[in-house]
C-alpha positions as CSV (number, residue, x, y, z in Angstrom):
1,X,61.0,79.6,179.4
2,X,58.7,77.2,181.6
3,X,57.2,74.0,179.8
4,X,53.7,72.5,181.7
5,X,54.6,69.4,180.1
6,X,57.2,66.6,181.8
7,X,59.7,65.3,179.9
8,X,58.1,61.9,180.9
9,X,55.3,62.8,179.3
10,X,57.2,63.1,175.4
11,X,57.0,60.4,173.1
12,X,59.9,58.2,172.4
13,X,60.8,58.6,169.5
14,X,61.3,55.8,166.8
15,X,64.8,54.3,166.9
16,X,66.0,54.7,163.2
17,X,66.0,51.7,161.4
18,X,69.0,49.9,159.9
19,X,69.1,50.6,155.8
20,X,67.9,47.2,154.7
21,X,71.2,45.5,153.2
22,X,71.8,44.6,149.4
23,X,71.0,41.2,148.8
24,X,74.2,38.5,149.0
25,X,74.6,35.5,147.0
26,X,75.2,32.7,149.3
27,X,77.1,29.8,148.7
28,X,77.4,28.3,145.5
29,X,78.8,25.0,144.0
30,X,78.6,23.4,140.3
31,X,77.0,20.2,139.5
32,X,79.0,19.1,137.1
33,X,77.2,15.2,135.3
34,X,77.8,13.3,132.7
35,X,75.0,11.5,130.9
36,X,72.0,13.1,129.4
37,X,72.4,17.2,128.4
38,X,69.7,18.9,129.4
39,X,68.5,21.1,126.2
40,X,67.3,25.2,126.7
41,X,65.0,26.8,124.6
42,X,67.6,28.5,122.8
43,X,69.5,25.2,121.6
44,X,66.5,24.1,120.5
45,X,65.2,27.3,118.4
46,X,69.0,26.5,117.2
47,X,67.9,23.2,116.0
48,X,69.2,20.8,118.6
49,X,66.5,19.1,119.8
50,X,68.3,16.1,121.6
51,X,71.5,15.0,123.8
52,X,72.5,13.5,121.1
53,X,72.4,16.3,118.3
54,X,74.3,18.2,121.3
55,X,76.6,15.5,121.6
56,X,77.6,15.2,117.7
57,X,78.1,19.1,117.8
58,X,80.0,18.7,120.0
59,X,82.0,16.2,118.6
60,X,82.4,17.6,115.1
61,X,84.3,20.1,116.9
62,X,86.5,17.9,118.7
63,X,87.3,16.4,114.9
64,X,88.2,19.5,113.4
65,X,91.3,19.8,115.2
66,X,93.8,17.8,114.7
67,X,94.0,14.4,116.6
68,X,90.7,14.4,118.2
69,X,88.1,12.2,118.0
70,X,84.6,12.1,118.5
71,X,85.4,8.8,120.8
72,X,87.5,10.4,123.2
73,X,85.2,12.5,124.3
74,X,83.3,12.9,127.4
75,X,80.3,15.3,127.5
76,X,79.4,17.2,130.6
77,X,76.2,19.2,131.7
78,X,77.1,21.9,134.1
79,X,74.9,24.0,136.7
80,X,75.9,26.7,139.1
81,X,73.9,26.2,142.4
82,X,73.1,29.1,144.8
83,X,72.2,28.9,148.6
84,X,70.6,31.1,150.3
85,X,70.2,29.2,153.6
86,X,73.8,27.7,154.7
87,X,72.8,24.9,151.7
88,X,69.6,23.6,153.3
89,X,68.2,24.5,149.8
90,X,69.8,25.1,146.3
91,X,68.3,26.8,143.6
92,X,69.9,27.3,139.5
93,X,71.9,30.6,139.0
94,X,70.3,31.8,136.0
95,X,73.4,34.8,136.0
96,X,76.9,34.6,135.9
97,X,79.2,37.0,137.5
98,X,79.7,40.0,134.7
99,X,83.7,38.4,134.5
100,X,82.0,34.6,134.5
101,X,83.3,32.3,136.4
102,X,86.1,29.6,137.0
103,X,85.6,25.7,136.5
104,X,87.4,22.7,136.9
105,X,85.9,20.0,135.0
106,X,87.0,16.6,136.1
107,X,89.5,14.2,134.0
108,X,87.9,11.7,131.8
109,X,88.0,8.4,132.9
110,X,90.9,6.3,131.6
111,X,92.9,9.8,130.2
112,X,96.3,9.9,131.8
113,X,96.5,13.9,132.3
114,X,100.4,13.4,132.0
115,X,100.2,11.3,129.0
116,X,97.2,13.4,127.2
117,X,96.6,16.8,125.9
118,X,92.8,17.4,126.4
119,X,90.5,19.8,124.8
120,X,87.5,21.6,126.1
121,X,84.5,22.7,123.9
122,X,81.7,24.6,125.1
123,X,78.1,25.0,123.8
124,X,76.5,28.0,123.8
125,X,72.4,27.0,125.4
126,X,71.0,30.9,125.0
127,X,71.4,33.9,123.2
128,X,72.0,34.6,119.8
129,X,74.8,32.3,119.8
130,X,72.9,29.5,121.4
131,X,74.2,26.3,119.5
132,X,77.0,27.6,118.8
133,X,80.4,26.0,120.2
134,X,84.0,27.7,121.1
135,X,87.2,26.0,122.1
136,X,88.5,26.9,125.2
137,X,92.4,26.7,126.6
138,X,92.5,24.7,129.6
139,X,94.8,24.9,132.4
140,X,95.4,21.4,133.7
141,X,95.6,21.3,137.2
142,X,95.6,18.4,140.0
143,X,91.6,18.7,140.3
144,X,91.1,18.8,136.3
145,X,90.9,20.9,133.7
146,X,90.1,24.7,134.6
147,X,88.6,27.0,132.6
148,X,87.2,30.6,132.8
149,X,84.0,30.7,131.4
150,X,80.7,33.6,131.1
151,X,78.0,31.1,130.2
152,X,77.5,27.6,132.0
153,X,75.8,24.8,129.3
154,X,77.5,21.9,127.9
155,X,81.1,20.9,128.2
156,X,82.7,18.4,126.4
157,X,86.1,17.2,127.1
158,X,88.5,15.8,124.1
159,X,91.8,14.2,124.6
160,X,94.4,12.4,122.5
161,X,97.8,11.3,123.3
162,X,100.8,14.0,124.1
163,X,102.5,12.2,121.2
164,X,100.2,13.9,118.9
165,X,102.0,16.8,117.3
166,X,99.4,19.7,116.6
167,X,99.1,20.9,113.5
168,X,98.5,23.9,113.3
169,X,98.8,27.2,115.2
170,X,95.4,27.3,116.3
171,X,95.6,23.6,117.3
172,X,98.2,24.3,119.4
173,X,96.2,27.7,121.1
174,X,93.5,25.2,121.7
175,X,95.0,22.5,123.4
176,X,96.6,21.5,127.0
């Protein structure tokens, strides 16, 4: 067969381009604080319309098992972070991981972790369990007190001295 036309004088084709890839998450880190709690919309449809109401919640919880006290409690707000830019800027993770995720939340000041068992209560801040609180098993660990978690809102950390005997099964479920 005989072609008039050079192959010089083809186009070039396109190159094909690369599939564009999936979104990644970039870094992330938690602010973890102490001090004021900052309050969603769903604790507040819940009726907690203050750090404070949050913090006596919080608290009641802490008194209903055995040995704790309202006082010896330290009240944390925690935030996942997200970068998307090698942490020029952070932005709030409104998601969790489908598993959640894994915190350490620091030792309160003046609790000796080998002379204390310590508690950890968490708030629920949306959803239809928003103001609602659970216990949570700690592990205690040389950075704090690590928990596994599938909702980030407040934390609130009880201790009382090792001496103190739980007393009850659930107590002692509840308590590191």
């Amino acid at each position: 067969w005989s072609s008039d036309v050079c192959s010089s004088d083809l186009p070039t084709p396109e190159p094909t381009p690369e599939p564009t890839p999936e979104p990644t998450a970039g870094p992330a880190v938690f602010r973890i604080q102490t001090g004021p709690i900052e309050i969603t919309e769903g604790m507040r449809a819940a009726g907690i319309t203050s750090a404070e109401e949050a913090r006596t919640r919080l608290g009641r919880m802490a008194e209903a098992v055995d040995g704790f006290t309202a006082e010896n409690m330290t009240v944390y707000d925690v935030t996942l972070l997200r970068s998307d830019d090698d942490g020029k800027t952070w932005t709030v993770a409104r998601e969790l991981p489908a598993g959640g995720v894994t915190i350490s939340l620091p030792y309160p000041a003046g609790a000796d972790r080998e002379e204390m068992r310590f508690l950890v209560i968490h708030m629920f801040s949306a959803g239809s369990n928003a103001g609602g609180v659970e216990t949570l098993t700690p592990t205690a660990t040389e950075e704090g007190l690590t928990v596994t978690v599938r909702s980030l809102s407040p934390f609130a950390v009880a201790w009382k001295s090792r001496t103190a005997v739980p007393a009850t099964e659930t107590d002692r479920k509840s308590v590191v």
